[in-house]
N, C-alpha and C positions, 0 to 999 in steps of 0.2 A: 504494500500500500504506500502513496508517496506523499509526501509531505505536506499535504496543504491545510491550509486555516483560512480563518475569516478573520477581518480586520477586530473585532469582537473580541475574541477567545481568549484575551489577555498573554498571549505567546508575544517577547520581544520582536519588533522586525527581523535581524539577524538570526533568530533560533527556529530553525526548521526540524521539526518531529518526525520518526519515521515507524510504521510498525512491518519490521523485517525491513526488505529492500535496500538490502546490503549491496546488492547487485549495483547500485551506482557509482559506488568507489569506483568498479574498474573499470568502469566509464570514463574515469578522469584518469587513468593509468597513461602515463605521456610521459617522453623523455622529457627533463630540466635538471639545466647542469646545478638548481639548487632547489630542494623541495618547500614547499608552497605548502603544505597541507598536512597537519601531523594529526596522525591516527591513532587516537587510544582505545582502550580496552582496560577494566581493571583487572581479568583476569588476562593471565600470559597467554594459557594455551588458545584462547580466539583471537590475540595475535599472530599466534603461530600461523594458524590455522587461516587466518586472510593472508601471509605472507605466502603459506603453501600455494592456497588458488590461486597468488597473481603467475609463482613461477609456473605452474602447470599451465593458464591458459598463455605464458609464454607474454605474460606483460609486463612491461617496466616498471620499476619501483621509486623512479628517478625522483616522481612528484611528490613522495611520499615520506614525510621522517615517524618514525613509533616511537612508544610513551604508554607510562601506565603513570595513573595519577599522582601516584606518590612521586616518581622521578620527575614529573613536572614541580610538583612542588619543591623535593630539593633542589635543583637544577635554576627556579628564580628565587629560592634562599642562598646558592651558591654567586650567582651572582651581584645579589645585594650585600653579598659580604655581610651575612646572618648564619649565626651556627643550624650547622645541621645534624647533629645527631640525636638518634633516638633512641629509646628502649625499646629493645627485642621483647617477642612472645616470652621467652626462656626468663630473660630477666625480671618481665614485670609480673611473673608467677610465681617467682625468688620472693620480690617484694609487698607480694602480696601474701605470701604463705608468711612473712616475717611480721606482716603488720595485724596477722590475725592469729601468730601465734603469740605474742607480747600484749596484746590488747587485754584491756577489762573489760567483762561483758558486759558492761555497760558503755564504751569506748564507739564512738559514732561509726567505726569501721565496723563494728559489729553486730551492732544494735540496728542498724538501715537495714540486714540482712535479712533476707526472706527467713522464716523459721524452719529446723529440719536440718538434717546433719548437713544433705547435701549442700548446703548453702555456703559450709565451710570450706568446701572443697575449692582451694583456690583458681581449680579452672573453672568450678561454676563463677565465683566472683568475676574474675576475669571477662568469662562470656555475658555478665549480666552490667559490665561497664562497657564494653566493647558496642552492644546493643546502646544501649543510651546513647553512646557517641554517635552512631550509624543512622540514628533518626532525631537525635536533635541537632547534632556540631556541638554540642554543651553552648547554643544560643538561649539567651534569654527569652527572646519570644517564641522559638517551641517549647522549651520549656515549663513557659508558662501555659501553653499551647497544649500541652499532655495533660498538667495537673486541672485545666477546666474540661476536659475530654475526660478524665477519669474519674472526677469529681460526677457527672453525669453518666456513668455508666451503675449500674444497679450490685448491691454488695453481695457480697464480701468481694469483687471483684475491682469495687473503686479501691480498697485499699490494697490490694496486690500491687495495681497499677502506679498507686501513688510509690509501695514499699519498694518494689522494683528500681523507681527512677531516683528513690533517696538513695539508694544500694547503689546504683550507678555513682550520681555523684561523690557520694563518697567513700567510694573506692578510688575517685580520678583525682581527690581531694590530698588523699592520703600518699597516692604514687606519687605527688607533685611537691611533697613534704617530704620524702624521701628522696629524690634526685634532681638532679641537674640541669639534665637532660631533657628533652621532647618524650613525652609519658608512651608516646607513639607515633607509629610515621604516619597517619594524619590529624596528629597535632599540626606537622611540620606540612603538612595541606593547608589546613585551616591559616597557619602563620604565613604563606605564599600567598591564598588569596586575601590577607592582610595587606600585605606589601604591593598587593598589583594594585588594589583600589586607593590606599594610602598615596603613591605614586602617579596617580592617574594613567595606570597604564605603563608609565615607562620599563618600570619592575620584567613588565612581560617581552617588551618591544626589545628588553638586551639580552633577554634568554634567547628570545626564538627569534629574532631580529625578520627573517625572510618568512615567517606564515602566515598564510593570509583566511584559511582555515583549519578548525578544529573539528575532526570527526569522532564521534563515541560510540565504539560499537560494543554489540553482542550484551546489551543491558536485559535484564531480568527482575532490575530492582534497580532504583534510581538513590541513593543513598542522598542526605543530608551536606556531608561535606563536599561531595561530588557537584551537587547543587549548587551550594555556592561559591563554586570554584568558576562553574559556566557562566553563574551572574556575577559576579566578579570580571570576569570577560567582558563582559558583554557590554556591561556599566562603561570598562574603562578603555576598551581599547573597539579597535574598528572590525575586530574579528568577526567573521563566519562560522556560527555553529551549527552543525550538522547532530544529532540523538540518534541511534536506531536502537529502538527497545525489539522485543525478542516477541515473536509470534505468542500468545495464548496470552499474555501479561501486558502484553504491547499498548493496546486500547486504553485499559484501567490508568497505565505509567502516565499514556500521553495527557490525560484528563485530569492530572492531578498536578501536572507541571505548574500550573497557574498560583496553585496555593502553597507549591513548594520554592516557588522562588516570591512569595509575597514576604519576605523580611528585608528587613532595612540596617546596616551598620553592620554588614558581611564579616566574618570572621569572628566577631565579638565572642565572648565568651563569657558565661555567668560566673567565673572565678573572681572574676576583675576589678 
């Protein structure tokens, strides 16, 4: 299905939606001695996987540079001469098994915690802060955004909802009292498209100086940081961006784009 909208739909001019029709990229498959058009994916292998079909139908990749969204964000924090490191899976399950085996159970890292052994288990913690980042960006207006969505849902299931996103928080409260470091590689997202809006744009124009679009493929889930990464773009620089959400999911993603790029002061973070 190909990309179109009404003036309406509250879709940016520059942001064309697509559900499947992938098939266009290699429509634009052209030799240039410098590429124009960088193609992400957050998962590798449906990189691979378009890089496969271009050599099989035997077409150039000239026009083309790859990227998963994290390496764009390190890539314009390398550039603005902003630290880029972060904490691994490995480590932040170190610091997580440390800050809930030293706690009192009364201790906010433990007490936000859903009830139930498994809650201790610091890969549940983990998966239950990971989640909160994935749909809010720890922005203040989802945030706020969940707790009046949860608040209206019927009990005991408003307070799961609420216990969950307090367990989120702080657990990203506690990582961030314990290191140095970026808690995660997309923190170091969320601090990129910081910098490009902060910047007006220039942040992005030294990273990738020659592209003139942004393609995102193989989506099945449109995530929060990923969001504002595109509106972040879109805001500040004169980019072209391209979506393709993934057959069966595709419809539902494109119909909600509206209210997921409705925040304002991109990056922001409720720590702050």
């Amino acid at each position: 299905m190909d990309g179109t909208r009404t003036p309406d739909d509250g879709v940016p001019d520059r942001l064309t939606l697509h559900v499947g029709d992938e098939e266009r990229l290699f429509e634009r498959a052209r030799h240039r001695s410098t590429p124009t058009e960088l193609v992400v994916s957050p998962v590798e292998l449906h990189q691979r996987n378009v890089q496969r079909r271009l050599r099989e139908a035997r077409l150039p990749t000239d026009a083309f540079r790859f990227a998963d969204p994290v390496g764009i964000g390190t890539r314009v924090l390398e550039v603005a001469g902003r630290p880029t490191a972060a904490v691994d899976r490995v480590d932040r399950l170190s610091l997580i098994r440390s800050a809930l085996g030293s706690g009192e159970p009364d201790a906010p890292v433990i007490s936000a915690l859903p009830t139930g052994a498994a809650s201790r288990d610091p890969r549940r913690a983990e998966q239950i802060r990971a989640d909160v980042e994935t749909v809010t960006n720890f922005h203040p207006e989802r945030i706020a955004a969940w707790t009046d969505t949860a608040a209206a849902l019927p009990g005991p299931i408003d307070d799961e909802a609420d216990g969950l996103l307090d367990a989120g928080l702080g657990i990203e409260r506690e990582l961030r009292a314990r290191t140095d470091e970026a808690v995660s590689e997309t923190a170091l997202l969320r601090r990129a498209t910081r910098s490009i809006t902060a910047t007006d744009g220039s942040a992005w124009a030294e990273a990738y100086p020659n592209v003139e679009r942004l393609t995102l493929l193989g989506l099945s889930a449109l995530s929060a940081p990923h969001t504002d990464l595109l509106h972040g773009l879109l805001a500040a620089t004169s980019l072209e961006v391209h979506v393709h959400f993934r057959q069966g999911t595709g419809e539902y993603l494109r119909s909600r784009v509206p209210d997921l790029l409705a925040v304002a002061d991109l990056g922001a973070e409720a720590f702050e």
